[in-house]
N, CA, C and O atoms as a CHARMM CRD file, in Angstrom:
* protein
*
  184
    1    1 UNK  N     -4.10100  24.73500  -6.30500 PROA 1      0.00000
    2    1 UNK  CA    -3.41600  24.46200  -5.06000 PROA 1      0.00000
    3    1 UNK  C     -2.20400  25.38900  -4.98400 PROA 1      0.00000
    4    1 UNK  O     -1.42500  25.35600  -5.93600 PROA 1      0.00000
    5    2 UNK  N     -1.95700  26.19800  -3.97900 PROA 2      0.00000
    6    2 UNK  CA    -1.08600  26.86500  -3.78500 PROA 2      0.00000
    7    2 UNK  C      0.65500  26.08400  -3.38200 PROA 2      0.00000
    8    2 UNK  O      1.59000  26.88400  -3.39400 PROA 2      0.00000
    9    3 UNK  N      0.89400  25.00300  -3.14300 PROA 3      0.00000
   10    3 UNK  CA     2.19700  24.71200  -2.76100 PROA 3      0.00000
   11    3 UNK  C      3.22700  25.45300  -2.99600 PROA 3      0.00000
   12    3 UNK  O      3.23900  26.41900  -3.75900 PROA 3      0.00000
   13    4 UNK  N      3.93200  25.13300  -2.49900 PROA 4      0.00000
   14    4 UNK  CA     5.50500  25.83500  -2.01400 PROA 4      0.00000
   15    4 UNK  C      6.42500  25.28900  -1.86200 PROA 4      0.00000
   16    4 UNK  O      6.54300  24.40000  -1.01900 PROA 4      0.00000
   17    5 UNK  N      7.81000  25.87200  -3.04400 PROA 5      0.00000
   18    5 UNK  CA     8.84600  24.89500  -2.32400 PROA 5      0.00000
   19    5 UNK  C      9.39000  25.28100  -0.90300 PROA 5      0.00000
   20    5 UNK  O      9.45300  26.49900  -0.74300 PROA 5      0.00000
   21    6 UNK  N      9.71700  24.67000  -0.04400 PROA 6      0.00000
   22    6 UNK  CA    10.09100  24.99800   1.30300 PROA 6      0.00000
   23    6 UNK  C     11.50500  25.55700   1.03800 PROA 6      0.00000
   24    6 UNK  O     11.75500  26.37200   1.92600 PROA 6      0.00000
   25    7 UNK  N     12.15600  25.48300   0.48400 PROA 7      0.00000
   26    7 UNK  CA    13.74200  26.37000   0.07800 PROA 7      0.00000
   27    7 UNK  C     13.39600  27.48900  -0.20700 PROA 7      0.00000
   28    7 UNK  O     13.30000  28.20400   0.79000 PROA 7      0.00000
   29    8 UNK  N     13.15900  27.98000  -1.15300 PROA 8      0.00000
   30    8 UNK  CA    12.98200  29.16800  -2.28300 PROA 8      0.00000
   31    8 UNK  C     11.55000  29.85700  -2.39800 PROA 8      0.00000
   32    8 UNK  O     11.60700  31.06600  -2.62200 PROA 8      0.00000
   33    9 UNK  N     10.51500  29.40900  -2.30700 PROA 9      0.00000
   34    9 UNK  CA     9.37200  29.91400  -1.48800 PROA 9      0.00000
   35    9 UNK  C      8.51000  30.24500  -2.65900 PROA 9      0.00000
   36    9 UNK  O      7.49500  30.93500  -2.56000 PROA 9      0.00000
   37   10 UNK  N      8.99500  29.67800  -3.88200 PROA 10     0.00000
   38   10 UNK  CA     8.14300  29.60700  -5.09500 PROA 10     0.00000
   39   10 UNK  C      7.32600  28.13400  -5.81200 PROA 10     0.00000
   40   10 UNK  O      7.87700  27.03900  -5.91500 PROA 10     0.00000
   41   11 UNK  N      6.29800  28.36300  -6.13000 PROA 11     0.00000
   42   11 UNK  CA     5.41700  27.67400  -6.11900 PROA 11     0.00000
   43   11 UNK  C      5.88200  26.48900  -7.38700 PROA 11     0.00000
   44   11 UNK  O      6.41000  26.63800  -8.48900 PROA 11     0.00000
   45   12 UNK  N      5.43900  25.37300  -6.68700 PROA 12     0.00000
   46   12 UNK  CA     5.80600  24.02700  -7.84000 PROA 12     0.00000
   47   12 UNK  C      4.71600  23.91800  -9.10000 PROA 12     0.00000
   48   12 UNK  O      3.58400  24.40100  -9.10100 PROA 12     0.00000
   49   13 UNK  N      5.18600  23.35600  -9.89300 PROA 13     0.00000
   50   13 UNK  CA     4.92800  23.38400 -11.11300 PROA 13     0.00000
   51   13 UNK  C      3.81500  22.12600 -10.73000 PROA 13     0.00000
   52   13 UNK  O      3.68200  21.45200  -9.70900 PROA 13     0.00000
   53   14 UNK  N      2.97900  22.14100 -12.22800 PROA 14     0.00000
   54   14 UNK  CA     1.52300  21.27900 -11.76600 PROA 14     0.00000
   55   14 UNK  C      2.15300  19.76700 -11.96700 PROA 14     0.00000
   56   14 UNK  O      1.57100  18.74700 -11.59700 PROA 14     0.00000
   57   15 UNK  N      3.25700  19.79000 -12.52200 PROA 15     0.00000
   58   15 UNK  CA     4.03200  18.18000 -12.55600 PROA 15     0.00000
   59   15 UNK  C      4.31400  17.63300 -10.87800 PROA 15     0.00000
   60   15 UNK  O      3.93200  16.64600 -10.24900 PROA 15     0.00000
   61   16 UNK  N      4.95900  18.51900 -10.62700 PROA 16     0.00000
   62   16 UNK  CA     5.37200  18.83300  -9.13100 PROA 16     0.00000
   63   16 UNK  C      4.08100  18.03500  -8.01400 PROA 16     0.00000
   64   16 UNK  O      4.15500  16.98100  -7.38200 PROA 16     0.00000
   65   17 UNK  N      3.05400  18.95200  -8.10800 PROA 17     0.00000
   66   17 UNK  CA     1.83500  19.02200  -7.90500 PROA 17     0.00000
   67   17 UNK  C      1.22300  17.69700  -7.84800 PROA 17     0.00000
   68   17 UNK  O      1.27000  17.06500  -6.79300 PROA 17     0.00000
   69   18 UNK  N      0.71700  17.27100  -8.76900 PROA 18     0.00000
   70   18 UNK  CA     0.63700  15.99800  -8.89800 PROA 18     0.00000
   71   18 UNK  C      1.02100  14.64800  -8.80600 PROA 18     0.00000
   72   18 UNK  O      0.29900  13.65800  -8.68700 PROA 18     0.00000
   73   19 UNK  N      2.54100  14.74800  -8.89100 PROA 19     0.00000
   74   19 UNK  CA     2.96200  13.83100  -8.32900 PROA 19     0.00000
   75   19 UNK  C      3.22800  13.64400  -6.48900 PROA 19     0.00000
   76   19 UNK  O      3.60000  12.77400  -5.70100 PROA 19     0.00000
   77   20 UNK  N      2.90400  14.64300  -6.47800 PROA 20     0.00000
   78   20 UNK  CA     2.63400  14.74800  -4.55600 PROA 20     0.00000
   79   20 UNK  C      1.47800  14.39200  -4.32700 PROA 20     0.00000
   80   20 UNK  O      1.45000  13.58100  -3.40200 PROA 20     0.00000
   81   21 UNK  N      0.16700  14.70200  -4.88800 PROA 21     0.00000
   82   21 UNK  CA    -1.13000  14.51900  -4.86400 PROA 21     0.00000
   83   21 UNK  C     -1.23900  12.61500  -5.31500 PROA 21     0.00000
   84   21 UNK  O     -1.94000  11.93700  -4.56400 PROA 21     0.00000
   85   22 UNK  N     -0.85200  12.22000  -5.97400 PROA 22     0.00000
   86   22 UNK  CA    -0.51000  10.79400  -6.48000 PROA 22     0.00000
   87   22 UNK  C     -0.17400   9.85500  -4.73000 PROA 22     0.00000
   88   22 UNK  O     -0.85800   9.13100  -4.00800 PROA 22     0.00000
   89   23 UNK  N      1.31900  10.43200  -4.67400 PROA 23     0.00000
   90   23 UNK  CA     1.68900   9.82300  -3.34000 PROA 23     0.00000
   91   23 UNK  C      0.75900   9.70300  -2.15000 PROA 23     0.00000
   92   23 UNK  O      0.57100   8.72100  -1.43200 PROA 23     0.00000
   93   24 UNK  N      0.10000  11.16800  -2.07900 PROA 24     0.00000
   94   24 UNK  CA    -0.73100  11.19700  -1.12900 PROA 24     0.00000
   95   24 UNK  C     -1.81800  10.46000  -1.31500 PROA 24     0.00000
   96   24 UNK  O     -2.36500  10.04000  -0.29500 PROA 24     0.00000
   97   25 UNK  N     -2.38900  10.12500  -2.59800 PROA 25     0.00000
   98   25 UNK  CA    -3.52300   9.53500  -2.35500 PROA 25     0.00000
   99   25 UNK  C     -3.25400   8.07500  -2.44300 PROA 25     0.00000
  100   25 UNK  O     -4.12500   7.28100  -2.08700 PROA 25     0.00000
  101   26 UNK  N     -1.89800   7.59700  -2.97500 PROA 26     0.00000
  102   26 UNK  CA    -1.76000   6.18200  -3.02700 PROA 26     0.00000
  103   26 UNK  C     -1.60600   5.57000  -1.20600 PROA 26     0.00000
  104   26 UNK  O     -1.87300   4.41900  -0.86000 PROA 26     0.00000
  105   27 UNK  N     -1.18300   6.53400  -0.39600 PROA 27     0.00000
  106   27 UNK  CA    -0.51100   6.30000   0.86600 PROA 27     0.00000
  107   27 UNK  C     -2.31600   6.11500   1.81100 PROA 27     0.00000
  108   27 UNK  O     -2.61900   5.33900   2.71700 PROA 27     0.00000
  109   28 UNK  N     -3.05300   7.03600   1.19900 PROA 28     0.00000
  110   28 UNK  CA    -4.27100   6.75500   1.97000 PROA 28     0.00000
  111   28 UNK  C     -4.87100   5.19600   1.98400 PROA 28     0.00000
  112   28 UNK  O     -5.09000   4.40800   2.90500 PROA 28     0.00000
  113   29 UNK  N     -5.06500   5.10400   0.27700 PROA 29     0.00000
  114   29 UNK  CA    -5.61900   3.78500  -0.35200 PROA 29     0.00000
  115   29 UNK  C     -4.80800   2.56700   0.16500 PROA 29     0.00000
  116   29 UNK  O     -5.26800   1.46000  -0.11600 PROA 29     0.00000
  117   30 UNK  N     -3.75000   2.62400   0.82700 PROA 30     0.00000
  118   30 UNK  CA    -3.16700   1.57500   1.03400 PROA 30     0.00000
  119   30 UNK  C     -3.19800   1.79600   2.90100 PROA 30     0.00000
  120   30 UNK  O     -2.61100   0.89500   3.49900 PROA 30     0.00000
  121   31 UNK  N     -3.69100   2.66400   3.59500 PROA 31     0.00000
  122   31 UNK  CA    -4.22100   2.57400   4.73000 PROA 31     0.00000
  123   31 UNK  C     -5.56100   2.17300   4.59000 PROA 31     0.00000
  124   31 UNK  O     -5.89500   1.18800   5.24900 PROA 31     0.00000
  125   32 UNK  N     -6.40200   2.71400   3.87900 PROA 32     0.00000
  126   32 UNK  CA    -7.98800   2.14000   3.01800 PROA 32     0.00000
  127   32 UNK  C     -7.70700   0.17000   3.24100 PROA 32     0.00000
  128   32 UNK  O     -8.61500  -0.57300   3.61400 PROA 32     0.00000
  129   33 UNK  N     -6.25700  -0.32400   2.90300 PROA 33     0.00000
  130   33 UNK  CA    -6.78200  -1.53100   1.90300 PROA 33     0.00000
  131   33 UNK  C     -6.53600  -2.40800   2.87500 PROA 33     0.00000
  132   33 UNK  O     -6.83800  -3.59500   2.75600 PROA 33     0.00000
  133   34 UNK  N     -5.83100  -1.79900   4.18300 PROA 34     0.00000
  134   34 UNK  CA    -5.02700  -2.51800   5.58200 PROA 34     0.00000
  135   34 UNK  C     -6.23300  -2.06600   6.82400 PROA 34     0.00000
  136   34 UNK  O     -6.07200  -2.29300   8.02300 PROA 34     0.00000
  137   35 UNK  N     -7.36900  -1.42900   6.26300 PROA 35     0.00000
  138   35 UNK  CA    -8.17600  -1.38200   7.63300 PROA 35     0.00000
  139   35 UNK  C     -7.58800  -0.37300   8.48200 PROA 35     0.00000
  140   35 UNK  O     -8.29300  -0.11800   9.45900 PROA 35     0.00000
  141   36 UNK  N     -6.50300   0.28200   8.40600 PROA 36     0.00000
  142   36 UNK  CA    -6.29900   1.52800   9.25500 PROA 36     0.00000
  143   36 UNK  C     -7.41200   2.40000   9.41800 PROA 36     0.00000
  144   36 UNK  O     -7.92800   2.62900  10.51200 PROA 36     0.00000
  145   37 UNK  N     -7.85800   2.98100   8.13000 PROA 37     0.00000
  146   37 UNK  CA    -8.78100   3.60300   8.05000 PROA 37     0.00000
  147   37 UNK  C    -10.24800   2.95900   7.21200 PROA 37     0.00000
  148   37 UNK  O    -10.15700   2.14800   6.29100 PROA 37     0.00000
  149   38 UNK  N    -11.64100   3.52500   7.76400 PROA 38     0.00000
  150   38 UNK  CA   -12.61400   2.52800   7.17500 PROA 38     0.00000
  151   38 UNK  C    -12.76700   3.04200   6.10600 PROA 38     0.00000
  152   38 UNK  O    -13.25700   2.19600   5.35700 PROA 38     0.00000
  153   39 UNK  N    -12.55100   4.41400   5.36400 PROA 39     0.00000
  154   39 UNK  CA   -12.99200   4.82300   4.04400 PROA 39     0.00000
  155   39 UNK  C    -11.38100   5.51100   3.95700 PROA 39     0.00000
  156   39 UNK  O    -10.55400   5.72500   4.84200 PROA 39     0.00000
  157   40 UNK  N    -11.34700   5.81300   2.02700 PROA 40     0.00000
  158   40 UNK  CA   -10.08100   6.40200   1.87000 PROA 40     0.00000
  159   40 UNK  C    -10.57900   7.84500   1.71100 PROA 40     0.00000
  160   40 UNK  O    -11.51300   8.09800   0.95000 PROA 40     0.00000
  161   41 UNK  N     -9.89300   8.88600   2.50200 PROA 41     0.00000
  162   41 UNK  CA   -10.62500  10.29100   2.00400 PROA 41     0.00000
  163   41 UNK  C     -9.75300  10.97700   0.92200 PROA 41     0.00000
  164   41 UNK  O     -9.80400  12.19900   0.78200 PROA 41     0.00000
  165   42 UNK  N     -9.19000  10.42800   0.38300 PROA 42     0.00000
  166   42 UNK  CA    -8.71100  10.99000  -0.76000 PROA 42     0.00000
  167   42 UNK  C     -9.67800  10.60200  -2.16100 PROA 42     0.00000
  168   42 UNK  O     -9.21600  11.00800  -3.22700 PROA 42     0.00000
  169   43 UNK  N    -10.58400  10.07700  -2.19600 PROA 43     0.00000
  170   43 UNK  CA   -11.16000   9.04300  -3.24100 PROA 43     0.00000
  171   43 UNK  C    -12.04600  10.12200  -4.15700 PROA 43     0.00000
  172   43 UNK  O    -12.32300   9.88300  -5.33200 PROA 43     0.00000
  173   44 UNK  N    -12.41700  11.23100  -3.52900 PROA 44     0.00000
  174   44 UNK  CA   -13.00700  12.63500  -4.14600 PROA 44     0.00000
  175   44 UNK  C    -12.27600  13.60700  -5.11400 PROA 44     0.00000
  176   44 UNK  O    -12.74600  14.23800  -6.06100 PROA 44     0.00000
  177   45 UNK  N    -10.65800  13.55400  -4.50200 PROA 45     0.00000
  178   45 UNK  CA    -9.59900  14.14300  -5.14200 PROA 45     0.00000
  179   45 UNK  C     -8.88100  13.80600  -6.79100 PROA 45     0.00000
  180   45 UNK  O     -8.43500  12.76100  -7.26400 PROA 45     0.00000
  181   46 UNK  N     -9.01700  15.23100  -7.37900 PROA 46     0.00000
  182   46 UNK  CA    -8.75100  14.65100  -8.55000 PROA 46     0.00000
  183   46 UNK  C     -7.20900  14.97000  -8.74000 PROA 46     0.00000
  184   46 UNK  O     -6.61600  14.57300  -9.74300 PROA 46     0.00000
């Protein structure tokens, strides 16, 4: 994954990385668990 810090324009570290990827997929699963959405599409993502 290419990310970027938006300041400095150099790329985050895979700690970085992951813990964004974490958020993002916890934020789906909990639209998943409220019926917002009928499937979580993060559920493929490792």
């Amino acid at each position: 994954m290419g990310l970027k810090n938006k300041y400095n324009g150099k790329e985050l570290s895979n700690n970085n990385k992951h813990k964004r990827l974490a958020l993002v997929k916890d934020y789906f699963g909990w639209l998943a668990r409220k019926r917002v959405l009928l499937v979580n599409p993060t559920l493929d993502l490792e």
